[in-house]
N, C-alpha and C positions, 0 to 999 in steps of 0.2 A: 221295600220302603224307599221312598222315595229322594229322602235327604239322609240315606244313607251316609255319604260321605262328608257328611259335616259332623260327624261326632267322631273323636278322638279315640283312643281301646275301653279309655275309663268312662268316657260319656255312655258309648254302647254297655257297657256292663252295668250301668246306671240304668239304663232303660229295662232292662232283663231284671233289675233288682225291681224296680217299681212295676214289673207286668206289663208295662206297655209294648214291648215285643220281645218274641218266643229265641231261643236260641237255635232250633231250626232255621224260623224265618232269619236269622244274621247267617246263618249256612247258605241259603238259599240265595241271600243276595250277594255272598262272595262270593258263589261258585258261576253264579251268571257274570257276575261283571270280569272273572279272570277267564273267562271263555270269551269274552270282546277281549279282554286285553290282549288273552294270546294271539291272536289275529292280526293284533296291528304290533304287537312287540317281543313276541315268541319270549315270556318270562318266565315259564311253567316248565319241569320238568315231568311232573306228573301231576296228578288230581286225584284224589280220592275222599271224593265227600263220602260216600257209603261208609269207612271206616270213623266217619267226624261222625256219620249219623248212628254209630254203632254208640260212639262216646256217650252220646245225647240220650239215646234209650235206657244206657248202662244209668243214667245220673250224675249231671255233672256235681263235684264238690262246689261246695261255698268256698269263692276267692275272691280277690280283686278283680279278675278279667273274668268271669261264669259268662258262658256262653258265646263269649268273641272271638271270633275265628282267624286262624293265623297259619303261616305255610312255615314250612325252616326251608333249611340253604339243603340243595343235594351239595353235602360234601361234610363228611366224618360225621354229621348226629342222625340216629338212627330212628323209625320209629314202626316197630315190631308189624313185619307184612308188607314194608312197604317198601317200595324200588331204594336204592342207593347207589348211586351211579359216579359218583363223585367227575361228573362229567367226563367219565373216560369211558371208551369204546373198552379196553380192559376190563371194564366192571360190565357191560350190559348185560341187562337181566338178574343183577345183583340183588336180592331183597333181603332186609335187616330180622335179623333174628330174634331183635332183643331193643327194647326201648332203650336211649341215651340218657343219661339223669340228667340233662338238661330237660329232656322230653318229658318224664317224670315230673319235675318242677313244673311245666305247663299245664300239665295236666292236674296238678296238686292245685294250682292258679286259679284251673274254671275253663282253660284257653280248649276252645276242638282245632284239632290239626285235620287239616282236609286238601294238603298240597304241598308239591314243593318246587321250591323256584330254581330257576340255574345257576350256575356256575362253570368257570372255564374248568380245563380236566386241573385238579385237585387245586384251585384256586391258585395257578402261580404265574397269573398276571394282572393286571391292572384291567381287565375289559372283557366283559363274559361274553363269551365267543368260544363255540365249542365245535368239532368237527362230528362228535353225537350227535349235536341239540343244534347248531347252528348258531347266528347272531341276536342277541339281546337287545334291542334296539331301545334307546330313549326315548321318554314320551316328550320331552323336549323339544327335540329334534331326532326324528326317526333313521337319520342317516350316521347319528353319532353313537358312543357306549353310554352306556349306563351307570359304567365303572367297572369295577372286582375287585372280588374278585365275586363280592355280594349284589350284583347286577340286574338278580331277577328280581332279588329280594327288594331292591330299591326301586326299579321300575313298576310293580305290583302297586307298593306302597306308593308312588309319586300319581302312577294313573287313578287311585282311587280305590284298586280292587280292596287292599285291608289297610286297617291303620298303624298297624307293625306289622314289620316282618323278622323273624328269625337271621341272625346271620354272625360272620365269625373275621376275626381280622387278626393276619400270621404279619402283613407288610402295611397295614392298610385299608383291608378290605374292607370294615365298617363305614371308616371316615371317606374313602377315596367315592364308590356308590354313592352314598349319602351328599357329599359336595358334589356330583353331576346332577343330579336330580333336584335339590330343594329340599333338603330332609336333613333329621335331624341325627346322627350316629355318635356313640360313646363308646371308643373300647377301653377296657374296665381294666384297673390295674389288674397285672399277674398275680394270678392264685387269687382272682375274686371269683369266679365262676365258676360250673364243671365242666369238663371235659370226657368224662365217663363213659360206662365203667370200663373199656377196652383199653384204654390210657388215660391218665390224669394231667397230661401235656403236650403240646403239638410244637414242631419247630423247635426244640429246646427250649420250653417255657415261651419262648414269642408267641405263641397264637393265642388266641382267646375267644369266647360267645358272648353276644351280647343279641344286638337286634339295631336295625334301621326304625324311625317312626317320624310322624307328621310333628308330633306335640314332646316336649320334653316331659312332660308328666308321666306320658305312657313308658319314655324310655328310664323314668326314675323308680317307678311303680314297678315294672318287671324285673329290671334290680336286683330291688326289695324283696321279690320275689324266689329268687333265683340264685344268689348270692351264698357262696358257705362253706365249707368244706366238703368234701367228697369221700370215701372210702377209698384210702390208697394218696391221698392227697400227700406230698411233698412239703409243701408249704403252702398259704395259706395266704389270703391280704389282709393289712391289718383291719380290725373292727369300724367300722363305721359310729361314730361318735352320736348317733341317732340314724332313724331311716334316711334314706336316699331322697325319698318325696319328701318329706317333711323341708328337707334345703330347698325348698322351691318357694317355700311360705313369707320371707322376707329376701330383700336385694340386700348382697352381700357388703361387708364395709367398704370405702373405696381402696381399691385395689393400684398395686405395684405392679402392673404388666412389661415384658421385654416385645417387642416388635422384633422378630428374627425374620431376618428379610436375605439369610443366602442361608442355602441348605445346605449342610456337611460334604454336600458333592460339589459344591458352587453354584450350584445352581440357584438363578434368580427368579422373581418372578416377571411375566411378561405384563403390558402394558392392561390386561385385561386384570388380570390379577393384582396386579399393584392396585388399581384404581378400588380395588374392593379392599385391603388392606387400609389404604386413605380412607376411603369411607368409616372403617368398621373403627380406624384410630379414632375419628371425630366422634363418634356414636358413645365409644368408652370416655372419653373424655366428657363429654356431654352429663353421659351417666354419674361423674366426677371422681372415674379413676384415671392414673398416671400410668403415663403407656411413655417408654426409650426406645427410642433404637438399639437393639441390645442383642445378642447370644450368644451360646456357652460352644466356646474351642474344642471344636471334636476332630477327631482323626477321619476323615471323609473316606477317605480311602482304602484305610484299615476296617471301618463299618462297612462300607459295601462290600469287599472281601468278605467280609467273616458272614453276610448274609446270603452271598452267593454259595459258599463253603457250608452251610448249614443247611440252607434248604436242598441242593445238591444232592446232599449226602441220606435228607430226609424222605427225597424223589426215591431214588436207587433203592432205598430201602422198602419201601410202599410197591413199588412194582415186584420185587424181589421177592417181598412175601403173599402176593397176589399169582406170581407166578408157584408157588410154593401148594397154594390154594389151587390154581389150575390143575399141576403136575406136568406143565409143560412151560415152554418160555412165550415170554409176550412180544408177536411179532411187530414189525413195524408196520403195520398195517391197524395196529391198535393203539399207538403211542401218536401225539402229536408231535412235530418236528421241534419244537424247542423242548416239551421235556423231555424228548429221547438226548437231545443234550446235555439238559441237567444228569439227567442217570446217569448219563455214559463219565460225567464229571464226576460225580457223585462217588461210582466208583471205587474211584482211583484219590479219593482226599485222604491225604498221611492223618492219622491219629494227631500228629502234633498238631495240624493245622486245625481240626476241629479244637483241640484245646486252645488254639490262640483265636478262633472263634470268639470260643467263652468268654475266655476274657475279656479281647475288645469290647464285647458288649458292657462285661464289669465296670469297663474303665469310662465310659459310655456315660454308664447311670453316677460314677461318681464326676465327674466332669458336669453334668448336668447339675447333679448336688450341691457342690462346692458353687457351682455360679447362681443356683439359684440362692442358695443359704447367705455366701458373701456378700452377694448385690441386693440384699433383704428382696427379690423378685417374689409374686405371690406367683403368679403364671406367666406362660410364653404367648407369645400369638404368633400366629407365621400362617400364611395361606396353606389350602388341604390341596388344593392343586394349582400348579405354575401355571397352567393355563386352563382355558375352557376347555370342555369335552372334545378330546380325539374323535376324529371320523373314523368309524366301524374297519376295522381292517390290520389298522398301523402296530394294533398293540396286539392283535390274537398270538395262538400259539404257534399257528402257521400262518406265517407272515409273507406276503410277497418280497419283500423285502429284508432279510434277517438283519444286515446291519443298520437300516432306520432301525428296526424293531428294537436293538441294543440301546441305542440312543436314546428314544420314546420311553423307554421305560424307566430307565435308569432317570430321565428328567421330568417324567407326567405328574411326580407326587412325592417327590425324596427327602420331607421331612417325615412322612409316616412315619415308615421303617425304625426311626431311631426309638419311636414310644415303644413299638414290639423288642426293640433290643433289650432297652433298661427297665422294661418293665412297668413303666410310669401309665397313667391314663391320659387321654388326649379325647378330644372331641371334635367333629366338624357341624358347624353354626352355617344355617342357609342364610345368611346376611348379605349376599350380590348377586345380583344377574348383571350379565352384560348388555351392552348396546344392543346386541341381535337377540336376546333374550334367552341366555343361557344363564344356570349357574352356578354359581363358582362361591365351596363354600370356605368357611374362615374357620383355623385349627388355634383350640389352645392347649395348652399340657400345661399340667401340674406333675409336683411331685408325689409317688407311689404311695396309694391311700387319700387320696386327697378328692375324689370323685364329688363329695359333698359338695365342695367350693367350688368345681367344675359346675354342679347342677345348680349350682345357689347365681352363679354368672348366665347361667344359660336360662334362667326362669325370668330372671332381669331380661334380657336382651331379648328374648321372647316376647314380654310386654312392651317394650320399647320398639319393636321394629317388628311385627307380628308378619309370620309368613307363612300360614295354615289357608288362608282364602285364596292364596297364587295357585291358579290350574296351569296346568302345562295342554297344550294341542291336543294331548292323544291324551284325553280323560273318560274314564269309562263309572265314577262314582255316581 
């Protein structure tokens, strides 16, 4: 079909509802347009429509999404036969034993799974770039990332090939992709999603699934979808006060926003960044919410600590029992040079320091509570990144450079991290391109449970500044 790529997940599923085209034929023209895309932007880790056209034979259920086709992230969600590589040379040839209950809910949805997009080895840095898979390039600009640590997943979706993509974010990884590309990312408060069934949390509660898309609708709708408790689940996020899409149906009241314009590590934004910050201020104000200068006193220092000390220690372990799977050790010929770092840090972290991990982040999310609750604040805003997309290289795992690389990362996107800390929801809004036509998108955060008011803000600004007809160079819809 020809205007494939002008219909959102729910428009396509709309079309399958009324007959007018077949859920093969939506197989048929993802699997052609992610074979152009691979080509000019290597986003695929694998492809397997045979197993989507296995879905299609079997019968798909009656969902929201019947018949729309979607790839997840290679990295921790599974889906029974099919590679999982979590970009690491350690895993090649890995295949899943057992469907993910996220995979499950997709499948509960309507969605065929017929691919999977990259990621760096086990997503722990900002720019998917793998010494398996190679560089994920932007369709933006083919010389820059795409992000991470969900890269493929938002490259996919930005050139056209589907209208979501599956993806997951421990530091960032929905919001940071999504801000390089023009798309839209939500990571969902803690303990809104699954994580299943092999564990019900990654990172220590920081990681979470959600998904990259074009349209907020799609990203409300799958949610809705997907949202719940899990067998084995710990905790839980609290109820959503009605659906997720339903906040989409009216503009929320005017809004108390904070403008947080230095990130916990100091970090500023640059002159590109600022100007979309300025912008996105006058757009809310327009809208006729109150936007300050404003954010909540956090220990910079002690968060990026306790986030190096945790994932760290969460690397060491993942190899550790991979090696345990081998029966033999994993040489360095299968490790990339930074996380054989992290491991070898990993290690060696005292128990005590993991517990002042913990905390930090506790102290995190009350810091953040106290300033939002005190300053009657509804949401934050703060850029999803300091600057426009890195050029391919600076952020991989094997860096020409290790100390830029320290630098690069620790300053490409460092208000992420603190929503995985505390748990809170955050979202990146494609609301700026730059002068040279990159862009750079706009984060807000609310407080934990609050996703509705997120979506009910982002269905607003979505009307108000539409960014679904923006094609990037390397479009293949």
């Amino acid at each position: 079909m020809d205007n494939y790529a002008d219909y959102d997940g729910l428009g396509l599923a709309a079309l399958v509802a009324a007959g007018e085209v077949t859920p093969r034929e939506l197989l048929d023209a993802a699997v052609k347009r992610a074979e152009a895309a691979q080509a000019e932007l290597n986003c695929f880790s694998a492809l397997f429509p045979e197993m989507a056209q296995d879905q299609i034979d079997a019968g798909l259920p009656s969902g929201p999404f019947t018949g729309v086709p979607i790839a997840t992230k290679d990295l921790a969600v599974a889906i029974k036969g099919a590679p999982l590589t979590n970009g690491s040379r350690a895993f090649r040839g890995n295949v899943a034993a057992y469907d993910s209950v996220i995979t499950e809910r997709y499948r509960a949805a309507g969605l065929t799974l017929f691919g999977q997009t990259t990621s760096p080895e086990f997503g722990l840095t900002t720019s998917t770039e793998s010494l398996l898979f190679g560089e994920t390039r932007n369709p933006w600009d083919v010389t820059r990332t795409s992000g991470g640590s969900s890269g493929g997943a938002s490259a996919a979706v930005a050139a056209g090939v589907i209208a979501v993509a599956q993806a997951s974010d421990g530091g960032g990884s929905i919001r940071i992709p999504a801000a390089c590309t023009g798309l839209f990312g939500m990571k969902p408060s803690r303990g809104r999603t699954p994580m299943g069934p092999a564990t019900t949390e990654g990172w220590n509660g920081q990681s979470c699934t959600h998904v990259i898309s074009r349209s907020v609708r799609d990203s409300a709708a799958l949610l809705d979808a997907t949202h719940g408790p899990e067998p084995g689940s710990r905790y839980v996020a609290p109820p959503p006060d009605g659906t997720f899409l339903s906040a989409l149906e009216a503009d929320p009241k005017p809004l108390k926003i904070a403008l947080w314009d230095t990130a916990p590590n100091g970090t500023r934004p640059d002159a590109d960044a600022q100007a979309g910050l300025d912008a996105t201020r006058v757009l809310l104000e327009d809208l006729g919410h109150e936007v300050e200068e404003a954010g909540p006193q956090m220990d910079g220092e002690a968060l990026s600590k306790g986030l190096l000390m945790t994932v760290s220690a969460a690397v060491a372990m993942v190899f550790s029992a991979r090696e345990d799977q081998l029966g033999r050790p994993i040489t360095s010929e299968e490790i990339e040079p930074i996380s054989a770092q992290l491991r070898e840090f990993g290690r060696t972290v005292p128990m005590v320091v993991l517990m002042q991990a913990a905390q930090t982040a506790i102290q995190g999310g009350l810091d953040f509570d106290h300033f939002m609750l005190g300053e009657g604040y509804d949401l934050v805003l703060c850029p999803t990144l300091s600057r426009k997309p890195d050029k391919l290289g600076l952020l991989s795992l094997n860096p020409p450079d290790p100390e830029a690389y320290g630098v690069a990362v620790s300053t490409f996107a460092p208000w992420c991290a603190v929503f995985n800390q505390i748990g809170a929801p955050a979202m990146s809004v494609p609301l700026h391109w730059t002068d040279d036509g990159l862009p750079i998108g706009m984060m807000f955060g609310a407080r934990c449970g609050q996703e509705r008011l997120l979506y009910a803000l982002a269905g607003q600004l979505e009307r108000a500044a539409p960014w679904a007809a923006r094609r990037p160079p390397v479009f293949v819809g």
